[in-house]
FIKOLTOR-968731 format. One record per residue (C-alpha): residue number from 1; residue in three letters; x, y, z. Coordinates in pm, 1 decimal. Last residue first. Example, Ala and Ser with C-alpha at 12.3 -4.5 7.8 and 13.67 -1.06 7.14 Angstrom:
+-----+--------+----------+----------+----------+
! num ! residu !     east !    north !       up !
+-----+--------+----------+----------+----------+
!   2 !    SER !   1367.0 !   -106.0 !    714.0 !
!   1 !    ALA !   1230.0 !   -450.0 !    780.0 !
+-----+--------+----------+----------+----------+
end
This chain:
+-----+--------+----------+----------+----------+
! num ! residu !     east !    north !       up !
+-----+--------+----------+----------+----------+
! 313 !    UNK !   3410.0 !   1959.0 !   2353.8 !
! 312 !    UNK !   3094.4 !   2093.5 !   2109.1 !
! 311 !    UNK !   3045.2 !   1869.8 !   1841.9 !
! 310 !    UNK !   3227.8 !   1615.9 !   1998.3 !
! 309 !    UNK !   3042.8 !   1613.8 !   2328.7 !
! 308 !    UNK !   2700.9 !   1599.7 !   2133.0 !
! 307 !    UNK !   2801.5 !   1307.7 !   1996.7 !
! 306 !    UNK !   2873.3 !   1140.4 !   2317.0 !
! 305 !    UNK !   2513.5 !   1271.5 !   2443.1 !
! 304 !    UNK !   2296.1 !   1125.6 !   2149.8 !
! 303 !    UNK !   2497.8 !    799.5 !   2211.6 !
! 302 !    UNK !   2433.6 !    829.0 !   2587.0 !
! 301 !    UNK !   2084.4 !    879.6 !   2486.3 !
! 300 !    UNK !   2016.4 !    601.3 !   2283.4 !
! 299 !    UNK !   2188.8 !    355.4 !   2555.9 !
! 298 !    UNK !   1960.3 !    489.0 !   2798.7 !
! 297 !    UNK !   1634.5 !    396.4 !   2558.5 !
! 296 !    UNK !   1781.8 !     30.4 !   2509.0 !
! 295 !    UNK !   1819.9 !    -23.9 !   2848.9 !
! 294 !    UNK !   1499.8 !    128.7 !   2928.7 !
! 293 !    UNK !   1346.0 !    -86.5 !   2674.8 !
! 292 !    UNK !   1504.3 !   -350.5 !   2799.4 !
! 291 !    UNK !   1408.0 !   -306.7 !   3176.5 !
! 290 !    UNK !   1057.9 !   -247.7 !   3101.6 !
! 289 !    UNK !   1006.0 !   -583.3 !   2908.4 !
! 288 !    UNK !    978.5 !   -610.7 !   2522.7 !
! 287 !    UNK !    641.8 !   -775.7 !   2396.5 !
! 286 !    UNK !    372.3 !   -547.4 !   2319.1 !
! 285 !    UNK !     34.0 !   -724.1 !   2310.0 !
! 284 !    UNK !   -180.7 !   -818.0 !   1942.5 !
! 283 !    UNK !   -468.4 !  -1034.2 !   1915.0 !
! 282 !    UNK !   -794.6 !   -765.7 !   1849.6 !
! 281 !    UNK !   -950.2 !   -901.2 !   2159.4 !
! 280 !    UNK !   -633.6 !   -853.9 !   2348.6 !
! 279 !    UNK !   -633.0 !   -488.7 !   2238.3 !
! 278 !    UNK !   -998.4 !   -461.6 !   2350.7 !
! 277 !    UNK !   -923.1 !   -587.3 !   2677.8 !
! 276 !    UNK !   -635.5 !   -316.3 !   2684.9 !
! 275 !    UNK !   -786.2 !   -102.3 !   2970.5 !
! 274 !    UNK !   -545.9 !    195.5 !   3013.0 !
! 273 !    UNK !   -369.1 !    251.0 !   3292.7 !
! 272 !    UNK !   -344.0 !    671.1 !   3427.2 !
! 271 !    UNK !   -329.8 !    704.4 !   3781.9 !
! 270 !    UNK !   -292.2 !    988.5 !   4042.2 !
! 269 !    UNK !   -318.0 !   1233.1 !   3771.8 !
! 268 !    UNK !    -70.7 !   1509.5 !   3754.3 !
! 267 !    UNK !    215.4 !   1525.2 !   3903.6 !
! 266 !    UNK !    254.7 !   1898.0 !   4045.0 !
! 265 !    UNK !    550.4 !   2028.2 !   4247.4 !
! 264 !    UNK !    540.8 !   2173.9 !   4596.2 !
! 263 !    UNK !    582.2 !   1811.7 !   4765.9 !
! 262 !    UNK !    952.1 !   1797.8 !   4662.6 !
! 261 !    UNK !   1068.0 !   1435.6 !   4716.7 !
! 260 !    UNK !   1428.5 !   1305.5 !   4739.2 !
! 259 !    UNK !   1596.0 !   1005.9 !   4632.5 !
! 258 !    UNK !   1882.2 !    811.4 !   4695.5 !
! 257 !    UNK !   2232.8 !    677.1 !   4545.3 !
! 256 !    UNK !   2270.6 !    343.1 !   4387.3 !
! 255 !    UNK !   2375.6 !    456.9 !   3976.4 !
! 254 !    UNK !   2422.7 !    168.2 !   3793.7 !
! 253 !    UNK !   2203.1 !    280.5 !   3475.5 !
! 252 !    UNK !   1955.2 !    -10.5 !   3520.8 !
! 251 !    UNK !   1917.2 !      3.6 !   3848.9 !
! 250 !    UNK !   1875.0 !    367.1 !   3824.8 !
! 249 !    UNK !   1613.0 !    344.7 !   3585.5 !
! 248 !    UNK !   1390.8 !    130.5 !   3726.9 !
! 247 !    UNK !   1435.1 !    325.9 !   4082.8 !
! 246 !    UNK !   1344.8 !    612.1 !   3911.2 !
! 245 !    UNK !   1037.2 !    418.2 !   3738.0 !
! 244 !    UNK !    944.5 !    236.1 !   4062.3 !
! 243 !    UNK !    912.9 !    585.6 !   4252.5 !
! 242 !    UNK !    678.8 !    727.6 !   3944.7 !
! 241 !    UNK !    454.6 !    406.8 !   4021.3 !
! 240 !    UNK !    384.8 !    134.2 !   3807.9 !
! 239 !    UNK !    141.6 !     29.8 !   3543.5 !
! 238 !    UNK !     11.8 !   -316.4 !   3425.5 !
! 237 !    UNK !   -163.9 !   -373.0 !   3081.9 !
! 236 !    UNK !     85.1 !   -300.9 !   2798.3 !
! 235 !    UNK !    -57.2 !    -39.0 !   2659.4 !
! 234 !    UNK !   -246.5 !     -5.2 !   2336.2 !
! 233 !    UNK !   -611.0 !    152.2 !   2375.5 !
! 232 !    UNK !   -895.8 !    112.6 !   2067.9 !
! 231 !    UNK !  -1126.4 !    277.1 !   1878.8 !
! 230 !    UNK !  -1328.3 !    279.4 !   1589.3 !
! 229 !    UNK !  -1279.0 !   -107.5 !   1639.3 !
! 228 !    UNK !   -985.2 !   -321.0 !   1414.9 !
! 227 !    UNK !  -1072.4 !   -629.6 !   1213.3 !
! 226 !    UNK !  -1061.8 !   -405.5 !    871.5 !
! 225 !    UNK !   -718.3 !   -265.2 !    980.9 !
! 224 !    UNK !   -526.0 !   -616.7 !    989.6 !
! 223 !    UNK !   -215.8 !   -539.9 !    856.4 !
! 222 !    UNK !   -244.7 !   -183.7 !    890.1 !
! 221 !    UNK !   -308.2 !   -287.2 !   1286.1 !
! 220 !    UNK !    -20.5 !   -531.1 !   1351.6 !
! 219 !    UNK !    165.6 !   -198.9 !   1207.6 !
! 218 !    UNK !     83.5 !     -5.9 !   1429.4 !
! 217 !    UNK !    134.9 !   -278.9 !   1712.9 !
! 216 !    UNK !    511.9 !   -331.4 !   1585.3 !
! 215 !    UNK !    559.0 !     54.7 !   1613.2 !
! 214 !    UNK !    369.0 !     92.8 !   1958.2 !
! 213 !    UNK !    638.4 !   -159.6 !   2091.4 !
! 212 !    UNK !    894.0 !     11.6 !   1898.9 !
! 211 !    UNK !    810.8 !    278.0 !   2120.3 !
! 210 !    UNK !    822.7 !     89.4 !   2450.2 !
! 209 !    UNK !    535.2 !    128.4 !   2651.4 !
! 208 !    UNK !    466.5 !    301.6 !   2944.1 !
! 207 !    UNK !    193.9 !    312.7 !   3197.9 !
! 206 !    UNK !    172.3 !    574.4 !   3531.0 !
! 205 !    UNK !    111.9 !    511.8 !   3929.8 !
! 204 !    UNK !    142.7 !    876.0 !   4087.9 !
! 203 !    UNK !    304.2 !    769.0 !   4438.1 !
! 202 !    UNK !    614.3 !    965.1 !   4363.5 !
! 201 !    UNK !    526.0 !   1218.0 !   4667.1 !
! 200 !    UNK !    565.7 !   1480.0 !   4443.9 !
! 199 !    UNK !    852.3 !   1622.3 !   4178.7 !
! 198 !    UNK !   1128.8 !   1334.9 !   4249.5 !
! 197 !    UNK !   1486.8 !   1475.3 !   4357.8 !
! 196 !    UNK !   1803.9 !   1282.4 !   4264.0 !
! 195 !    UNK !   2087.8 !   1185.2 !   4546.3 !
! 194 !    UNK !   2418.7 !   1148.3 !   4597.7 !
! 193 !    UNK !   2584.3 !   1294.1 !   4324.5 !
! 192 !    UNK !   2873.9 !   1154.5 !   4173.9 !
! 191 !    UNK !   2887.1 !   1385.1 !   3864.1 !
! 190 !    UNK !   2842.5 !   1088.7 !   3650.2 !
! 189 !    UNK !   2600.7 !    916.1 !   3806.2 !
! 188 !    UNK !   2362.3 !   1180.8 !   3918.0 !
! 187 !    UNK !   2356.7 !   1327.2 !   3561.3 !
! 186 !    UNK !   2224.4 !    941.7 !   3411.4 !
! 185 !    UNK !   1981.2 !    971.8 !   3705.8 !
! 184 !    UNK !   1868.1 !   1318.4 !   3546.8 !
! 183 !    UNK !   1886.8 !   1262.4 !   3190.7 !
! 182 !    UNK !   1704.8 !    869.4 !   3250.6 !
! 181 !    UNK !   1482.9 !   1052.6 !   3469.4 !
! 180 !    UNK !   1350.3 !   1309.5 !   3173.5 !
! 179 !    UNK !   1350.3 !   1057.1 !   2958.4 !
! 178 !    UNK !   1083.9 !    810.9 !   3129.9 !
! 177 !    UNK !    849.1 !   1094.1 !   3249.8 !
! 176 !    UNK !    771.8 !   1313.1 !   2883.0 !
! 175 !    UNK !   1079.6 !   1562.2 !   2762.8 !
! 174 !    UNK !   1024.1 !   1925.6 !   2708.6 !
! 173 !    UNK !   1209.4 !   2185.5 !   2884.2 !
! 172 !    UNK !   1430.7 !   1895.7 !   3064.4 !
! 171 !    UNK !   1562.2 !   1817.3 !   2713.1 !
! 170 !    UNK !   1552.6 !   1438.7 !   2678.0 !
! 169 !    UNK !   1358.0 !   1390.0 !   2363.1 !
! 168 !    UNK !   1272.2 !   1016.8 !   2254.6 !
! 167 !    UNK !   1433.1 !    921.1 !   1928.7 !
! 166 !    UNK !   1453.0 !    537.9 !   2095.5 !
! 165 !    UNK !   1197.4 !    482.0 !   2381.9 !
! 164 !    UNK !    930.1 !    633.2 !   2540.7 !
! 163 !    UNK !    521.0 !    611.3 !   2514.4 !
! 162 !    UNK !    271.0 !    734.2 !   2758.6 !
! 161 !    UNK !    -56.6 !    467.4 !   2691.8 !
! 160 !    UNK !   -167.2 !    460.9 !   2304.6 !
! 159 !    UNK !   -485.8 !    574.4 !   2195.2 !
! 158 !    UNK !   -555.1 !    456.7 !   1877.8 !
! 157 !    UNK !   -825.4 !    624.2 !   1628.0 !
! 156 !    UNK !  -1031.8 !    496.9 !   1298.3 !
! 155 !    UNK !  -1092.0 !    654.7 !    985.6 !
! 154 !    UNK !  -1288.8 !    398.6 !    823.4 !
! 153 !    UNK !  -1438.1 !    583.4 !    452.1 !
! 152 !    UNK !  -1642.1 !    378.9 !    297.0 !
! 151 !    UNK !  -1916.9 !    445.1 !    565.5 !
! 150 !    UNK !  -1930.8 !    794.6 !    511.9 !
! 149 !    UNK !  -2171.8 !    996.2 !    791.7 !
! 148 !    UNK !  -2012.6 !    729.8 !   1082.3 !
! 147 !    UNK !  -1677.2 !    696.1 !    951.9 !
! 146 !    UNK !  -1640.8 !   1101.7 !    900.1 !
! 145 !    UNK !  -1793.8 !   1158.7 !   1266.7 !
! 144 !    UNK !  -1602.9 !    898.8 !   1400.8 !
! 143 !    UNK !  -1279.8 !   1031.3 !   1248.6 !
! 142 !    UNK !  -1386.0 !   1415.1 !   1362.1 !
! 141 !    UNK !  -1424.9 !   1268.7 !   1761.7 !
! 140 !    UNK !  -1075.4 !   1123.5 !   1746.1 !
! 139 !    UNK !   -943.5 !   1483.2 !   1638.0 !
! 138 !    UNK !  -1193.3 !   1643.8 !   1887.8 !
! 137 !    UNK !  -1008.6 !   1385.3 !   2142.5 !
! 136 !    UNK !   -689.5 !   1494.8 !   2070.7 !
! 135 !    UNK !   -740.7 !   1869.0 !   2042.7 !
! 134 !    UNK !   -905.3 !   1859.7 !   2355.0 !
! 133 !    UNK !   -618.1 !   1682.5 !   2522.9 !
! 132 !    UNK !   -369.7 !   1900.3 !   2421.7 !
! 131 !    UNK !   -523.3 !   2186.7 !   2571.1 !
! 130 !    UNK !   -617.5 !   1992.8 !   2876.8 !
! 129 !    UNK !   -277.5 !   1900.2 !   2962.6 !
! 128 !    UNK !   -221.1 !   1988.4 !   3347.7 !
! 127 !    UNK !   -574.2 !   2045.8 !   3391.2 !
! 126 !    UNK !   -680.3 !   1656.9 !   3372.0 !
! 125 !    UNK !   -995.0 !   1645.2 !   3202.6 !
! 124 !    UNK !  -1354.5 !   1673.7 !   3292.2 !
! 123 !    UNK !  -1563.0 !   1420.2 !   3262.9 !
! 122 !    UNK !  -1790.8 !   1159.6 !   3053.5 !
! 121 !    UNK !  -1637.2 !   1267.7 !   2691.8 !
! 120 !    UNK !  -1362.6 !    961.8 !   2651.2 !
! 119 !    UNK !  -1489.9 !    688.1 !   2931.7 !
! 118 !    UNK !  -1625.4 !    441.1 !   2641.3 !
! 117 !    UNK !  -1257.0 !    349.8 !   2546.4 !
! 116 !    UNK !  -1164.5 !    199.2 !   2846.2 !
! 115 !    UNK !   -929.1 !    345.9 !   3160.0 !
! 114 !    UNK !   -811.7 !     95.2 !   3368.4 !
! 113 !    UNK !   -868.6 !    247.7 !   3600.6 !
! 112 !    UNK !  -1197.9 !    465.5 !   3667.2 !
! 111 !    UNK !  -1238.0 !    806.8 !   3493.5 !
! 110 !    UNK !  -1197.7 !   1095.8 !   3748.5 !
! 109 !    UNK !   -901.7 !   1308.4 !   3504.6 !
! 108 !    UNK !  -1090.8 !   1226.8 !   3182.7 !
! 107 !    UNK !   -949.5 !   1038.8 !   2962.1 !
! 106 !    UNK !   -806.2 !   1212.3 !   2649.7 !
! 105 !    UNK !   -429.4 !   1248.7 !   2790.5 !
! 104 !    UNK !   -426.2 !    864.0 !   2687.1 !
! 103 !    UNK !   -321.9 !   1015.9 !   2378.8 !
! 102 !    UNK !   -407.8 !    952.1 !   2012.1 !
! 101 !    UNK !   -273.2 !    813.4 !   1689.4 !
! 100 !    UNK !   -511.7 !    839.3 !   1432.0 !
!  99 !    UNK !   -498.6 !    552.2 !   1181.9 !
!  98 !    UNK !   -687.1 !    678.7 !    811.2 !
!  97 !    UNK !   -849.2 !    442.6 !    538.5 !
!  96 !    UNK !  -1050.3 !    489.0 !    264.8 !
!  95 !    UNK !   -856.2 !    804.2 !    104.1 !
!  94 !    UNK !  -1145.9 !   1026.1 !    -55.5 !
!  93 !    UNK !   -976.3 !   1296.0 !   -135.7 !
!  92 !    UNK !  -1196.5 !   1543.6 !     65.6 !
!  91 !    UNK !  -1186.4 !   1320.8 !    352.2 !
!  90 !    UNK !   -814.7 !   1239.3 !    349.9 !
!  89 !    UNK !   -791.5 !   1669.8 !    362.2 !
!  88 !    UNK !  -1037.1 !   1672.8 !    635.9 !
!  87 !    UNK !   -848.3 !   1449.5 !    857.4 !
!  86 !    UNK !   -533.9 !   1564.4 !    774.2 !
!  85 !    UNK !   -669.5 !   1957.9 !    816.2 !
!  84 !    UNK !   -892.8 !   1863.9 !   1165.3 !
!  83 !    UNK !   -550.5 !   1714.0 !   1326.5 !
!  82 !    UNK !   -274.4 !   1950.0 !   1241.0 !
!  81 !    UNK !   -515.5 !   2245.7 !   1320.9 !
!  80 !    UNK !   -615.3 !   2074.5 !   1676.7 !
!  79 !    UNK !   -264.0 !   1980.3 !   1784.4 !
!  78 !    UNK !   -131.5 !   2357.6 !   1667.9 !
!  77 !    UNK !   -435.2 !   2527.4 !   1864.9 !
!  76 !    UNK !   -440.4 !   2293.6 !   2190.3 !
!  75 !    UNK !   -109.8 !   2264.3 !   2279.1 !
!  74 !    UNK !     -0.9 !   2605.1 !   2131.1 !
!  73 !    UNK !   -240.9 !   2800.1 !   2341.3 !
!  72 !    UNK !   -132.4 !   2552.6 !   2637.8 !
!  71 !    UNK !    201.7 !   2657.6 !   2657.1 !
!  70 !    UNK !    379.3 !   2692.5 !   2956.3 !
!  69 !    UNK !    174.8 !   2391.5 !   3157.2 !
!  68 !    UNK !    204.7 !   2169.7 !   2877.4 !
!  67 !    UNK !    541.0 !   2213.7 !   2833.7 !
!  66 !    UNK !    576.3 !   2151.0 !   3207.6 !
!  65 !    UNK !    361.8 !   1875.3 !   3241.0 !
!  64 !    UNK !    549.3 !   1701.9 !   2953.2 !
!  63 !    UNK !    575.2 !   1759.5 !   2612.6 !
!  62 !    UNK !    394.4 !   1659.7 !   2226.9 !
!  61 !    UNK !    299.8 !   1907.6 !   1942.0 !
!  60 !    UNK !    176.9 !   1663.8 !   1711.5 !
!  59 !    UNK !    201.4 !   1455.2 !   1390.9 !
!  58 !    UNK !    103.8 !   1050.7 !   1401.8 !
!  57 !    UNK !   -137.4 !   1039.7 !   1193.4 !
!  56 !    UNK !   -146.7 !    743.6 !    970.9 !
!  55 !    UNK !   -274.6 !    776.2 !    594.6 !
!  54 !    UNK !   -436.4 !    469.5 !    428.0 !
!  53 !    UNK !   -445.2 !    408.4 !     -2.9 !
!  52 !    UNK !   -247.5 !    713.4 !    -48.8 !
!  51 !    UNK !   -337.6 !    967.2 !   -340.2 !
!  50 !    UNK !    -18.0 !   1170.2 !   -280.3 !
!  49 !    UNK !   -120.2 !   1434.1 !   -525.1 !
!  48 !    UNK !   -491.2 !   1466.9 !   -280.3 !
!  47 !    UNK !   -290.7 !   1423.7 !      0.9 !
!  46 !    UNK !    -44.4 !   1692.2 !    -91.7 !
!  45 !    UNK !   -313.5 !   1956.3 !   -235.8 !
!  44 !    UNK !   -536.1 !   1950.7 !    110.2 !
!  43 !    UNK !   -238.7 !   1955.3 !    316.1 !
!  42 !    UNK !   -169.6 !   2358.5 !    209.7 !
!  41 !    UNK !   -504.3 !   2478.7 !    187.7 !
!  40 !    UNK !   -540.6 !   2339.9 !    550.7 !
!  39 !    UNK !   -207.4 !   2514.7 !    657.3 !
!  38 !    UNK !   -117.3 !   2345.2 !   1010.3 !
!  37 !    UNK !    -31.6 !   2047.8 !    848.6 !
!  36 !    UNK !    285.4 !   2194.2 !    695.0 !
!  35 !    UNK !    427.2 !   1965.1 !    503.2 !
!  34 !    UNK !    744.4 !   2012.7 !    298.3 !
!  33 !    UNK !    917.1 !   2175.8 !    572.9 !
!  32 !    UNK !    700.6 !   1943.5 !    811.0 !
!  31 !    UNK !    863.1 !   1672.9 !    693.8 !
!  30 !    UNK !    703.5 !   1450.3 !    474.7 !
!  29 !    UNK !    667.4 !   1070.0 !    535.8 !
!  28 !    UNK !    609.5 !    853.5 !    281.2 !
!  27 !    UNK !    571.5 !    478.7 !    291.7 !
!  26 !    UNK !    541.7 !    240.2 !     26.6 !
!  25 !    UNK !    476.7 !    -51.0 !    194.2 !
!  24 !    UNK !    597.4 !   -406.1 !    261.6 !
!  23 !    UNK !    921.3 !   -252.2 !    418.4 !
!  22 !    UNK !    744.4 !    -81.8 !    685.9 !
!  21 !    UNK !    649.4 !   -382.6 !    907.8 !
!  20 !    UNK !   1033.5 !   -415.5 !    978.6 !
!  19 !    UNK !    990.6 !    -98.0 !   1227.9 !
!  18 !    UNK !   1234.9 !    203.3 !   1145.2 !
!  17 !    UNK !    991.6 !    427.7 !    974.7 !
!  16 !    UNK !    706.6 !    305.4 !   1254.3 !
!  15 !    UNK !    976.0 !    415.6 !   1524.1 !
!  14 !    UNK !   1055.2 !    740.8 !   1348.7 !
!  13 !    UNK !    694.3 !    821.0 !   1334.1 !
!  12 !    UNK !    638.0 !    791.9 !   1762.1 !
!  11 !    UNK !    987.8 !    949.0 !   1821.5 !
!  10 !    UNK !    906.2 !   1266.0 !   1545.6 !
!   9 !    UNK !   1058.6 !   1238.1 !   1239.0 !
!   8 !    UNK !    742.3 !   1028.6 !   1058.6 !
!   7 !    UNK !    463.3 !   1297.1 !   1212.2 !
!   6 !    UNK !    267.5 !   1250.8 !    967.4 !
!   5 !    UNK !    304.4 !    872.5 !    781.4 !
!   4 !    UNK !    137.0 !    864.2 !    430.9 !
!   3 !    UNK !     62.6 !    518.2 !    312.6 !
!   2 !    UNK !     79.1 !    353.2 !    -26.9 !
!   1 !    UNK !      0.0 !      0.0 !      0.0 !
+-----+--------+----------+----------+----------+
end
């Protein structure tokens, strides 16, 4: 098939780009210097040149809680255009089949654990990242509408638990949970520190799944898109709490000093699993274990950091 991949240098895109699954395809993935999605005129002409036979959307502003938190105009407005021009554009065009890649972010904050697929719309969401959340679940909300008023066309949406892995970004400014204490437990280590301070109690219970992970369960889903709901979670089915992760992490790095909590800080929801009973259903589960893909994800980074250190000794 001919598929157009948004999104394709970002972590989530560069993982489906790098996944075996890809080579059966032909897959192109414009940057956004040759498309903007934010200019509906704009994405309008390249799908309709492209002519793909499926698009997958995987394009979006993406940060933590303090991205979030310092930008929500550009949260919500740049995730919202992006998402309402591909969508519209495929529908114009007529492409049959479109994967939107969601966020967990779209539950609402109450919802009961694990979070399933009918809880999107029945409460308020979580303040931290409500910008970015509206615009994903009015971008999930636009493929149902399309599917629903134009059966031929099956735009359908996953909503993936927090992702990390390979590609990640590890700038404190912007990086998700999983980087951002691989940069700062990797720090501890080599400056000899002796310990490495948690924002909160640490109690917050979160899910994460390996990137490639998501990668080998996107493409599960091409493969088998006509089997697949309007709707469905990937995660991996178990979460664990924000202390776990450090303490993930810093057994895997080496690094066997102690931690520190600062109360003052904000950590969002107090849980956030997604219900993958649908995901069973459907036959696929991720595979690699949380201390390999941190593994793999730390040894990423220290690459990312040695070249760094020759560019600028």
């Amino acid at each position: 098939m001919r598929i157009i991949l948004t999104g394709g240098n970002g972590m989530v895109g560069r993982n489906i780009r790098d996944h075996a699954g890809a080579g059966g395809h032909e897959l192109i993935a414009p940057p956004s210097r040759e498309l903007d999605l934010t200019d509906g005129a704009a994405t309008d002409a390249y799908v309709a040149h492209v002519k793909p036979d499926m698009i997958i959307h995987a394009a979006g502003r993406v940060g933590g809680i303090q991205a979030n938190i310092a930008h929500p105009v550009e949260f919500l407005v740049e995730n919202l255009d992006m998402g309402r021009n591909i969508v519209m554009a495929a529908r114009k065009a007529a492409i049959p089949r479109l994967i939107n890649i969601g966020s967990s972010c779209m539950y609402p904050r109450g919802a009961p654990n694990p979070l399933e697929e009918t809880a999107v719309l029945t409460g308020e969401l979580e303040p931290t990242n409500e910008g970015y959340a509206l615009a994903k679940v009015l971008t999930a909300r636009l493929c149902d509408y399309v599917r629903r008023s134009s059966p031929e066309l099956a735009y359908k949406t996953l909503i993936p638990c927090n992702i990390f892995g390979v590609h990640d970004k590890f700038d404190p400014a912007v990086s998700h949970l999983l980087p951002a204490i691989i940069r700062k437990v990797d720090e501890a280590k080599r400056t000899g520190a002796a310990s490495v301070e948690i924002w909160g109690s640490g109690e917050a219970r979160r899910e994460f799944m390996f990137a490639s992970d998501l990668a080998d369960g996107v493409w599960a889903c091409v493969a088998r898109f006509d089997e697949l709901p309007g709707m469905m979670n990937m995660g991996v089915g178990s979460d664990h709490s924000i202390n776990d992760y450090y303490e993930a992490v810093a057994r895997v790095i080496g690094w066997q000093g102690s931690f520190s909590h600062d109360l003052s800080k904000p950590v969002g929801m107090k849980q956030k699993l997604v219900s993958v009973a649908l995901q069973r259903q459907f036959g696929w589960m991720p595979s690699t274990s949380l201390d390999d893909a941190i593994a793999q994800t730390y040894a990423h980074f220290r690459a990312l950091t040695a070249a760094a250190e020759e560019t600028h000794p």
